[in-house]
ZAKE-555446 format. One line per field, with one value per residue (C-alpha): residue number from 1; residue in three letters; x, y, z. Coordinates in steps of 0.001 Angstrom, whole numbers. Example, Ala and Ser with C-alpha at 12.3 -4.5 7.8 and 13.67 -1.06 7.14 Angstrom:
% residues 2
seq c(1,2)
type c(ALA,SER)
east c(12300,13670)
north c(-4500,-1060)
up c(7800,7140)
% end
This chain:
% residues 494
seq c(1,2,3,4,5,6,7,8,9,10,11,12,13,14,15,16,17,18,19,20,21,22,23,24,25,26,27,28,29,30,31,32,33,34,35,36,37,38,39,40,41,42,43,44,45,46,47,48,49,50,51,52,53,54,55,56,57,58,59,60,61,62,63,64,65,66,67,68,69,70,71,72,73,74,75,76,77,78,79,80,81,82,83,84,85,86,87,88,89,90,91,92,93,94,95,96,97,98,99,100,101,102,103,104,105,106,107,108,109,110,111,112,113,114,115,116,117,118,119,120,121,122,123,124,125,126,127,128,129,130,131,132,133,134,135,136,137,138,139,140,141,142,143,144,145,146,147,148,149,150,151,152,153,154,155,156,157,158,159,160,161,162,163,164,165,166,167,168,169,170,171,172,173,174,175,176,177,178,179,180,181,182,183,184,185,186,187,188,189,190,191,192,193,194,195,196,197,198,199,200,201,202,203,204,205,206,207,208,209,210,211,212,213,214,215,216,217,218,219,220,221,222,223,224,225,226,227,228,229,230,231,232,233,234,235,236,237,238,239,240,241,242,243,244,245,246,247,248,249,250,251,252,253,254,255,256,257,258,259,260,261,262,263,264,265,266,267,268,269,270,271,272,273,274,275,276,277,278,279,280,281,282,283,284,285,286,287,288,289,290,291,292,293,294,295,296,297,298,299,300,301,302,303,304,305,306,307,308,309,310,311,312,313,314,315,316,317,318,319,320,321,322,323,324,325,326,327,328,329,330,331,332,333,334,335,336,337,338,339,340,341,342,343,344,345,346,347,348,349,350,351,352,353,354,355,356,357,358,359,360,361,362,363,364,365,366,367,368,369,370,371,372,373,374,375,376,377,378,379,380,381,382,383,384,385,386,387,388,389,390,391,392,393,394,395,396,397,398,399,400,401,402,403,404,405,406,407,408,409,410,411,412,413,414,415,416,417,418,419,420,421,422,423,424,425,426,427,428,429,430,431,432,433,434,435,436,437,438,439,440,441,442,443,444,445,446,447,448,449,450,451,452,453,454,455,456,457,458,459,460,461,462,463,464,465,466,467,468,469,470,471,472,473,474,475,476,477,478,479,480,481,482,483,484,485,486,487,488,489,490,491,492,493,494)
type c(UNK,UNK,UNK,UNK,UNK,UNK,UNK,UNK,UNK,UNK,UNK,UNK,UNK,UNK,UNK,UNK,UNK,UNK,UNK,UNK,UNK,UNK,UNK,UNK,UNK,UNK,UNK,UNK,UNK,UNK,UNK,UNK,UNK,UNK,UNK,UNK,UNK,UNK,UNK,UNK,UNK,UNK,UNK,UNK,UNK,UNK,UNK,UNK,UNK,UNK,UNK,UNK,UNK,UNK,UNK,UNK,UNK,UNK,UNK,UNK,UNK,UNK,UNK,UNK,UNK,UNK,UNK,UNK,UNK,UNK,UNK,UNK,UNK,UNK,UNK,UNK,UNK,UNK,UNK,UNK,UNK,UNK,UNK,UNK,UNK,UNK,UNK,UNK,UNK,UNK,UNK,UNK,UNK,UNK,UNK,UNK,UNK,UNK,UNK,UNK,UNK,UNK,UNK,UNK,UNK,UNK,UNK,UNK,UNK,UNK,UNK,UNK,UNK,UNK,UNK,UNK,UNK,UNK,UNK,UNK,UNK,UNK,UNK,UNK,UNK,UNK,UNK,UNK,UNK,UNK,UNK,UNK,UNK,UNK,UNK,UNK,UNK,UNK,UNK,UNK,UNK,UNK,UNK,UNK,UNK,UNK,UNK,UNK,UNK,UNK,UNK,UNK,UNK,UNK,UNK,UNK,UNK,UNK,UNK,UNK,UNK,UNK,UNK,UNK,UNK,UNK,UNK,UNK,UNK,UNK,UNK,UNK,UNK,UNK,UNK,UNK,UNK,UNK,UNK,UNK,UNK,UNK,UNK,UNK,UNK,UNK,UNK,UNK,UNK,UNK,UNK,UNK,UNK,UNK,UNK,UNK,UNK,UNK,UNK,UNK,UNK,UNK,UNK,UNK,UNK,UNK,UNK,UNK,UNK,UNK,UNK,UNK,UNK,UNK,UNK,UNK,UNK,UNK,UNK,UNK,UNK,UNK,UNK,UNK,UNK,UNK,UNK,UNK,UNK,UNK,UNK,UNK,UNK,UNK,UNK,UNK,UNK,UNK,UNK,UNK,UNK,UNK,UNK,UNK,UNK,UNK,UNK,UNK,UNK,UNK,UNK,UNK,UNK,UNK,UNK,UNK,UNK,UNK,UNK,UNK,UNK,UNK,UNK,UNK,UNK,UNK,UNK,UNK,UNK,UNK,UNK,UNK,UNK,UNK,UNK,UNK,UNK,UNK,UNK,UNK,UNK,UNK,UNK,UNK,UNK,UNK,UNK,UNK,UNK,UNK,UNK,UNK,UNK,UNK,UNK,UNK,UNK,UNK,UNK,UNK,UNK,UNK,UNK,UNK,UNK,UNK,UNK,UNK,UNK,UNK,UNK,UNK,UNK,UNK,UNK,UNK,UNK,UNK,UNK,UNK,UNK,UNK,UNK,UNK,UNK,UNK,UNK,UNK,UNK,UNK,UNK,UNK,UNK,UNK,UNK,UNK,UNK,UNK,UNK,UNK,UNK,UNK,UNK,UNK,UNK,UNK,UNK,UNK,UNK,UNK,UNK,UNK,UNK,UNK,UNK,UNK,UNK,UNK,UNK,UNK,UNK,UNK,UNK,UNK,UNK,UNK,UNK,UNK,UNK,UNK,UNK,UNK,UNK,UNK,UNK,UNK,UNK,UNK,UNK,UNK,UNK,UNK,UNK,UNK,UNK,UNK,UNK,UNK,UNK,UNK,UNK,UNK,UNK,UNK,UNK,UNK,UNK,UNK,UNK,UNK,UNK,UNK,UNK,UNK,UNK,UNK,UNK,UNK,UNK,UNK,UNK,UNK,UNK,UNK,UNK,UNK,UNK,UNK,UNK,UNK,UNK,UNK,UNK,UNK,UNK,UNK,UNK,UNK,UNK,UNK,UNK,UNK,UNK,UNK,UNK,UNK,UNK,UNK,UNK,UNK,UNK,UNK,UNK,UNK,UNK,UNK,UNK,UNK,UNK,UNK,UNK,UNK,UNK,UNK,UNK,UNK,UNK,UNK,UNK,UNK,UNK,UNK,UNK,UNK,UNK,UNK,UNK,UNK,UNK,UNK,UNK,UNK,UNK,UNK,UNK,UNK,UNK,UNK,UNK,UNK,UNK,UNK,UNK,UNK,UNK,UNK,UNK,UNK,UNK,UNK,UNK,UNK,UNK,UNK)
east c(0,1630,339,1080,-1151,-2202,168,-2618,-4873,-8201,-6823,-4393,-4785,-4053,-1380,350,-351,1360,4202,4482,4630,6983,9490,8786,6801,3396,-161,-2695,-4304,-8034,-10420,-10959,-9461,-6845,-7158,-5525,-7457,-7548,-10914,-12533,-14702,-18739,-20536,-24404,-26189,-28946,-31949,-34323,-37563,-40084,-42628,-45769,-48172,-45018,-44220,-40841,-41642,-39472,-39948,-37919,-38285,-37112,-35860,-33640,-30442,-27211,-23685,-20427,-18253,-14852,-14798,-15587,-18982,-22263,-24286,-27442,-28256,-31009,-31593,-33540,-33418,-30816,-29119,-27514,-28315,-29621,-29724,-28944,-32229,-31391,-34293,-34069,-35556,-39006,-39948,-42919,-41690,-43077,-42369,-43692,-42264,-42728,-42347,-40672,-39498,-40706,-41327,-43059,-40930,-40747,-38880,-38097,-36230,-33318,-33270,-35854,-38690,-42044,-45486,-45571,-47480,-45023,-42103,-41280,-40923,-43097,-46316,-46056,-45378,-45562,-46592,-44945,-46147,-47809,-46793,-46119,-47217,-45735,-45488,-44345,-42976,-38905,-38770,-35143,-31712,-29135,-27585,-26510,-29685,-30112,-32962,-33424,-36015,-37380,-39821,-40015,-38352,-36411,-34373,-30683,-31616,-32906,-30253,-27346,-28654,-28109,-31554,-30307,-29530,-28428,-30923,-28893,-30970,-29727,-30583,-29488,-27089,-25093,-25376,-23715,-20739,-17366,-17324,-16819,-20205,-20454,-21331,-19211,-16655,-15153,-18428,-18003,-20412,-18886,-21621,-19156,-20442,-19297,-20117,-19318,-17673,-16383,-12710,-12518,-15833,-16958,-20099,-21553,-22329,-26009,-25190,-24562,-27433,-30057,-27958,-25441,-22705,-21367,-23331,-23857,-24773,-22551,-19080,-17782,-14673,-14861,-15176,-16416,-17338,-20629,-20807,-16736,-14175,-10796,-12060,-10054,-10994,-9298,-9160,-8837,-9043,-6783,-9749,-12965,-15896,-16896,-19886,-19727,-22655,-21723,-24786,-23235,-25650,-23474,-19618,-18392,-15552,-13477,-12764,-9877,-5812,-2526,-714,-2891,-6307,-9453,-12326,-15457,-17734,-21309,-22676,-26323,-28206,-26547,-23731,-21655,-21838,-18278,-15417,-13943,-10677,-10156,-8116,-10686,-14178,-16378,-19405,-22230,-24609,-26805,-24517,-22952,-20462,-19006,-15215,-13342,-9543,-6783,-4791,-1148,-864,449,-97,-2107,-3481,-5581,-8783,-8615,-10945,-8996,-9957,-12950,-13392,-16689,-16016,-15659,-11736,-13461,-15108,-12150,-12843,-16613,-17604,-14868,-12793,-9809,-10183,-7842,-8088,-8427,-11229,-11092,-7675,-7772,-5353,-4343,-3987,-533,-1729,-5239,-8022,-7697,-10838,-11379,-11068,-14409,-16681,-20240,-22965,-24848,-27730,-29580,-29430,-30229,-32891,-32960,-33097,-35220,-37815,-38227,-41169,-40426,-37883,-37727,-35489,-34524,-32432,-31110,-30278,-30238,-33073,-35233,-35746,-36915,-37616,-40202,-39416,-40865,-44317,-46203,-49521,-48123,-47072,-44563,-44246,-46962,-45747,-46950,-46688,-44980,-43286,-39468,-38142,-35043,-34753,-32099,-30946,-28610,-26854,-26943,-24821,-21249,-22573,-22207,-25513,-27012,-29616,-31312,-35154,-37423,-38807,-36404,-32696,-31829,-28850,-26496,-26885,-24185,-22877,-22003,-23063,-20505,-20442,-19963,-16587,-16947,-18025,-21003,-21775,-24158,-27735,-27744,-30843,-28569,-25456,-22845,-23876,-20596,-21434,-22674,-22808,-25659,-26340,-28908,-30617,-32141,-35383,-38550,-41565,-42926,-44981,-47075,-49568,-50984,-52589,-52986,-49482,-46475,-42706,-39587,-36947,-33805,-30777,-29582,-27674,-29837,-29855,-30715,-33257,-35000,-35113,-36813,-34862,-37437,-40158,-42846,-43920,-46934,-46977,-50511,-52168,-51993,-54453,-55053,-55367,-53765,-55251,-56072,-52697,-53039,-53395,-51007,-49952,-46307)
north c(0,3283,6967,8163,8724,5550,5060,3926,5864,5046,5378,3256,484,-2142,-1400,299,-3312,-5477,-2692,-3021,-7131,-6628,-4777,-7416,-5064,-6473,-4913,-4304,-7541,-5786,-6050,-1905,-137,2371,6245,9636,11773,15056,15823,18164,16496,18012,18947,17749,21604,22168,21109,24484,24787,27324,27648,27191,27715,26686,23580,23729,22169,20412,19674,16325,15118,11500,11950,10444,12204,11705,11577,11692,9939,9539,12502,10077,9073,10013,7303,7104,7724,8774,11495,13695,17067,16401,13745,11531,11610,14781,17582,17335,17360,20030,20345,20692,18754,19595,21090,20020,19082,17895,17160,16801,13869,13829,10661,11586,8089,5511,3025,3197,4125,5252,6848,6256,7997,5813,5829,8266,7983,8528,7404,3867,5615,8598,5985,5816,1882,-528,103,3773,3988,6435,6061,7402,10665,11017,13048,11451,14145,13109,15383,14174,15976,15465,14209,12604,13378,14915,12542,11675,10334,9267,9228,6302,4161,1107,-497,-4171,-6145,-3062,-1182,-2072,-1238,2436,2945,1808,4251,6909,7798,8920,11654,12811,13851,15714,15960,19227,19841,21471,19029,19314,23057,23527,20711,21380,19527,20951,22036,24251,22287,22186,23597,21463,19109,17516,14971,11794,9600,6335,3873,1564,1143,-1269,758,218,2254,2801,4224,5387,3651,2518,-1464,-3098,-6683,-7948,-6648,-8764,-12239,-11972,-10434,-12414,-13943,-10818,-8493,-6464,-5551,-2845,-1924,1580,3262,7270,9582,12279,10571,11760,9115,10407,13191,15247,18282,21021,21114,24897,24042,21692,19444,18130,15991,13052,12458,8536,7130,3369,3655,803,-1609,-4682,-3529,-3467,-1121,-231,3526,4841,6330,4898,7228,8707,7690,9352,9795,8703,11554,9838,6896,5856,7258,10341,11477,8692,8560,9786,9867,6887,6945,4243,3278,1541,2088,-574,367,-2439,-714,2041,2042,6190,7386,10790,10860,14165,13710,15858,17692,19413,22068,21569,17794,15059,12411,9584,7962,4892,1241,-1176,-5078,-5402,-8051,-9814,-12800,-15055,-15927,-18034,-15345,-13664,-11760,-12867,-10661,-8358,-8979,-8502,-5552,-2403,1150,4742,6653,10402,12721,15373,17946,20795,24316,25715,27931,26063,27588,25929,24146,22645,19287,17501,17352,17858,17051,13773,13687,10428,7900,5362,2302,187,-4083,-4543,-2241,-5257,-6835,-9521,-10745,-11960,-14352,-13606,-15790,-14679,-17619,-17730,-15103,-16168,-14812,-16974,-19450,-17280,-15295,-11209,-11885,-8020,-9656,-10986,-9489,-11115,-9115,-7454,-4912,-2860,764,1875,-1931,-2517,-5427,-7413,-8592,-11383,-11447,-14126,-14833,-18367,-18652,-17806,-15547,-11299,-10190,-6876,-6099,-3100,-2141,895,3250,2810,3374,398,-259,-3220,-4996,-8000,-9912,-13964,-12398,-10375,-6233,-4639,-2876,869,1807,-130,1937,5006,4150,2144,1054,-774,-3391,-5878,-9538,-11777,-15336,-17336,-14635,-13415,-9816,-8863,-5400,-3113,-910,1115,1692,4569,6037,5928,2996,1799,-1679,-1328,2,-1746,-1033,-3618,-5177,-6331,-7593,-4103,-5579,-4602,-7441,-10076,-7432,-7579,-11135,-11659,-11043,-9059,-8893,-6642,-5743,-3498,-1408,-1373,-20,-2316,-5038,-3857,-6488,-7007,-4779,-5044,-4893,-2701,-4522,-3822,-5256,-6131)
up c(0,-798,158,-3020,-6187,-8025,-11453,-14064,-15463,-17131,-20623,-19710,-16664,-18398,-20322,-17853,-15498,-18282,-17904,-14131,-14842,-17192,-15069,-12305,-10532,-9463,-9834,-7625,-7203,-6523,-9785,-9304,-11671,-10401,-11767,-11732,-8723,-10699,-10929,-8430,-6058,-6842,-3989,-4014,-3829,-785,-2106,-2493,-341,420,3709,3030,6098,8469,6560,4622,1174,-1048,-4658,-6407,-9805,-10648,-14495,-17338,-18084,-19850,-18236,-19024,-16356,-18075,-20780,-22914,-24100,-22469,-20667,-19936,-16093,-13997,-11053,-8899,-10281,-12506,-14658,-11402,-7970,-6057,-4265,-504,1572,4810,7989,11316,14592,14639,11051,9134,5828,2927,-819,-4177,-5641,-9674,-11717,-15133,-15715,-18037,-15000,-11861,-9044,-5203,-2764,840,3269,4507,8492,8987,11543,10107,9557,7232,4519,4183,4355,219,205,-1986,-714,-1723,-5719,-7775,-11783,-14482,-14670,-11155,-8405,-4216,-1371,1834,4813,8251,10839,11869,14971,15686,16195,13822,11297,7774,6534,2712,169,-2800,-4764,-3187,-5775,-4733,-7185,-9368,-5968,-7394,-10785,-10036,-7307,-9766,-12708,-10204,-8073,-4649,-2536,1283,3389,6625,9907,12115,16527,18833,19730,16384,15655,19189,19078,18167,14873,11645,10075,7053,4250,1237,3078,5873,6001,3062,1799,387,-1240,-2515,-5421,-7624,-11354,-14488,-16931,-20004,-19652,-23908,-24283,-20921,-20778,-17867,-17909,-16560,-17862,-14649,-12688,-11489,-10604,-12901,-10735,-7943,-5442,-3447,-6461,-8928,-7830,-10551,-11417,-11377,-7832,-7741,-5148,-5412,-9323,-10243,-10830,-9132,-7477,-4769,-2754,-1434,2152,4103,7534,9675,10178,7961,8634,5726,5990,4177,2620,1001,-1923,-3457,-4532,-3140,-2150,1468,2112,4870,4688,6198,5738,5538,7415,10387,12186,11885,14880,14228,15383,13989,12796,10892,13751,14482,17206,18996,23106,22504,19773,18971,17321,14886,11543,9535,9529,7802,6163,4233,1672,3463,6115,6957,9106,9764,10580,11383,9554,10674,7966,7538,5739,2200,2475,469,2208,381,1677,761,911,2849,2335,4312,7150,5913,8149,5828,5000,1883,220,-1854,-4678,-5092,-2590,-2595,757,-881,-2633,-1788,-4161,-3300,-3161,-2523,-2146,370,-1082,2195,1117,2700,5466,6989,9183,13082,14155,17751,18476,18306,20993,21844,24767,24169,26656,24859,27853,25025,25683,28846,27672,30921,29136,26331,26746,22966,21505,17969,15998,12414,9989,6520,4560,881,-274,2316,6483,8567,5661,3325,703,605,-112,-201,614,3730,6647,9057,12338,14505,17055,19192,19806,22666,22678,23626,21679,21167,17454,17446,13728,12368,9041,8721,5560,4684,1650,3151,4406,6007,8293,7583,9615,8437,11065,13629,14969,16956,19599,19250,22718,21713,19054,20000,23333,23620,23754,20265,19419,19860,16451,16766,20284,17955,17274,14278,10971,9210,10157,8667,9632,10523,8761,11792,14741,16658,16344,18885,18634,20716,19619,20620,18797,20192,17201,13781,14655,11259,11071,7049,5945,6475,7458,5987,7275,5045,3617,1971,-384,-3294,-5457,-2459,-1198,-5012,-4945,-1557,1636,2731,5718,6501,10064,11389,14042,15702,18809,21911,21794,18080,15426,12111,9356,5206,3867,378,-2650,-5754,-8795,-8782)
% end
C-alpha cells in the first residue's frame, strides 16, 4: 500500500499493469481499476424549499439524463433534479416538511427515506409507488436526532436497478445538539459529503455497464470496477481548515468497504443514527450498503493524504474476490492548502441515555439464509411481524450462511446490545438502521416503537444488499395499537 497517487490511469490500466509485470513489478491484485485523482470532487447543492403555512416544502423530480463519467462518451443515467443523484435534503428537529415527488421516468418508481422515523405511509418503500407521470405528497414531521440520513427508490423487485442508474440523494438531519458541538459544520466547506459507489464501466468508451445486474454479478450483487465519489471518478478536494468531517454514505448496490488512511487515524464523530456517546478513534471504519459514518480527519498544511478502501473483514476468510474482501483502491484525495483555518477538536454534549433491555417486553429471531428470512421469501400480501406501539423489543438477527448479508429495519434506529453475546466494538456503540452480519454470529438489537400505529401500511426489514433485497430477503412488520389487530394490507400489482 503506498500513500502516493495511483500510477494507471483510465486510458491506460491495463497497459500500464502489463508494464508493471513486465518490469517485475506487481499490480494491484483488486479487480478496481486504479485512476488519476484530478478531478474536483462536486458537492451535491442544498436542495431548495419554500414555507408554506409553516411547513418547509421540497420539490424532487425523478428523471432520465445523460452523463459523461470519463470525458468520454455520455451514458445514460437517472436522477432527482438532474441527470444523477440529487440535491442534498437540509431540515431541522421539529420542522414540518413535505415534498412533491414527480415521476418523469418511463417506469413506476418510489422513494423512501433511509433511516428516517415517520409514519408507514409517508415511508417511500413498496407500498407507496408512484406512476410514471404522477406526483407522491408526503409530509411528516422530523422528529429525531441529527444525522446523515439518505434518500433512494425502493420499488419491490427493481431497488438495485434504479439505485445503480443513479436515483439517490443525502438527506442531513440538524438539533441542537449538532449546531452547538465542536465539529466541523459548514457544508461544502469542511463538512463535506462523500456519497461512494461503484459502477461497471467500459474504460474505452466510458459507458456505464447493466449486464450484470439482477444475478449476474457475484453472489452478493454487482461488484464494478470503477469506484467514484458524489458521481466523479478520481475526485479530490481542497481542504482549508486543519480538520474536515466526511460524511460517508456506502450507496453501493453490493460492495463493502473499509474507509480509512494509511498514514494517520481518523475519529469517528457519527454513525447511521446520528452522534456517537463519545469519539472513537479508529483506523478503519467498515461500512455495508446504506450504512454512513461521519469521521473528522486531521490535515497538515500543504499535504495530500488519500482515503482509501482497505480489504474489508466480511467474516468469511473463503469469500475472496466474489464478494470483494480482498479488494484495496483509493477513493477520494484530500489535497491541504498551505496555510489552513484551526478548528477545535471535536466534541459535543450527548444527553440520549439510550434504551434500557429490561424495558423489552419480545424478543424476535430472524435468519437470513439464501433469499429467504426466517424461511419465506418477501411476499407483499403478507405481513410477518406485529408490534406494538410503545413496545421494547429485542430482534435477534442471524446470518446463517457464509454468503455477506445486512440487516437493515425501516422506522427505527436500533442499539447493538451483543454480538455472540458479547459487547460490540466501539463503532457499533451510535444508534444504528442498518449493520454488517458476521457469517454465523448473533447480532442482537435493541429498539422502541414509540410512534405511527398503522394496522394497514407496512414497514420492511432487510438484507440491503440490493440485489438479495429484489429477490426476496425481505419482511414486513406493522406497528398497531396495543391489543389492536392485524389490518387489510393494500393490494397492488407487482
Amino acid at each position: 500500500m503506498s500513500p502516493h497517487r495511483p500510477l494507471r490511469s483510465i486510458a491506460v490500466a491495463g497497459a500500464v499493469a502489463a508494464l508493471l509485470v513486465g518490469c517485475g513489478l506487481a499490480p494491484s491484485t483488486s479487480p478496481v481499476d486504479s485512476v488519476e485523482f484530478e478531478t474536483p470532487l462536486v458537492i451535491p447543492p442544498l436542495a431548495e424549499s419554500t414555507a408554506q403555512n409553516g411547513v418547509r416544502v421540497f420539490e424532487l423530480t425523478a428523471q432520465e439524463g445523460e452523463t459523461a463519467f470519463t470525458g468520454g462518451d455520455t451514458t445514460a443515467t437517472r436522477g432527482f433534479n438532474g441527470s444523477f443523484l440529487g440535491p442534498t435534503v437540509r431540515a431541522e428537529r421539529g420542522e414540518v416538511v413535505a415534498f412533491r415527488i414527480a415521476n418523469e421516468l418511463s417506469d413506476e418508481t418510489t422513494v423512501h427515506w433511509h433511516g428516517m422515523h415517520l409514519p408507514p405511509d409517508m415511508d417511500g418503500g413498496p407500498h407507496q409507488p408512484i406512476a410514471p407521470g404522477e406526483t407522491w405528497e408526503p409530509s411528516w414531521t422530523i422528529d429525531q436526532p441529527a444525522a446523515t440520513l439518505w434518500y433512494h427508490p425502493h420499488p419491490h423487485g427493481a431497488t438495485e436497478q434504479q439505485v445503480y442508474q443513479g436515483l439517490a440523494g443525502l438527506f442531513l438531519l440538524d438539533d441542537e445538539h449538532s449546531s452547538a458541538a465542536a465539529l466541523p459544520q459548514e457544508y461544502g466547506v469542511d463538512d463535506i459529503p462523500v456519497i461512494v459507489q461503484d459502477r461497471d464501466v467500459d474504460l474505452e468508451t466510458g459507458q456505464v455497464l447493466h449486464d450484470r445486474l439482477g444475478g449476474d454479478g457475484t453472489e452478493v450483487g454487482l461488484l464494478g470496477n470503477i469506484v467514484m465519489t458524489n458521481g466523479v471518478i478520481g475526485a479530490y478536494w481542497d481542504v482549508t481548515t486543519d480538520r474536515v468531517r466526511l460524511r460517508l454514505l456506502n450507496g453501493s448496490t453490493a460492495r463493502t468497504y473499509s474507509f480509512g488512511f494509511e498514514d494517520r487515524s481518523v475519529t469517528l464523530v457519527a454513525s447511521d443514527g446520528g452522534l456517537m456517546p463519545e469519539p472513537v478513534v479508529l483506523d478503519e471504519i467498515r461500512l455495508s450498503p446504506g450504512e454512513r459514518a461521519e469521521i473528522v480527519v486531521e490535515m497538515e498544511p500543504g499535504e495530500r493524504a488519500m482515503l482509501r478502501s482497505f480489504p474489508p473483514d466480511l467474516g468469511n476468510p473463503a469469500a475472496g474476490f466474489a464478494a470483494g474482501e480482498k479488494d484495496e483502491f483509493d477513493v477520494l484525495e484530500l489535497r491541504a492548502a498551505d496555510e489552513l483555518q484551526a478548528s477545535d477538536e471535536p466534541a459535543w454534549t450527548y444527553d440520549d441515555v439510550g434504551l434500557a433491555e429490561a424495558d423489552a417486553t419480545v424478543e424476535r429471531e430472524f435468519e437470513l439464509n439464501g433469499r429467504r428470512i426466517n424461511g419465506a421469501e418477501m411476499d407483499m400480501s403478507r405481513i410477518d411481524e406485529v408490534v406494538e406501539m410503545g413496545s421494547t423489543e429485542i430482534w435477534s438477527v442471524r446470518n446463517g450462511e457464509l454468503n455477506p448479508h445486512n440487516f437493515h429495519v425501516h422506522d427505527v434506529q436500533f442499539e447493538v446490545l451483543t454480538i455472540d453475546g458479547e459487547a460490540p466494538p466501539a463503532e457499533l456503540s451510535g444508534r444504528k438502521d442498518t449493520i454488517y452480519l458476521e457469517p454465523h454470529r448473533e447480532y442482537r438489537l435493541l429498539m422502541r416503537f414509540e410512534d405511527f400505529a398503522n394496522p394497514d401500511v407496512p414497514y420492511m426489514y432487510h438484507c440491503h444488499l440490493l440485489q438479495h433485497e429484489d429477490a426476496g430477503l425481505m419482511g414486513q412488520f406493522v406497528v398497531v395499537e396495543p391489543g389492536e389487530g392485524l389490518g387489510e394490507v393494500p393490494d397492488h400489482d407487482h
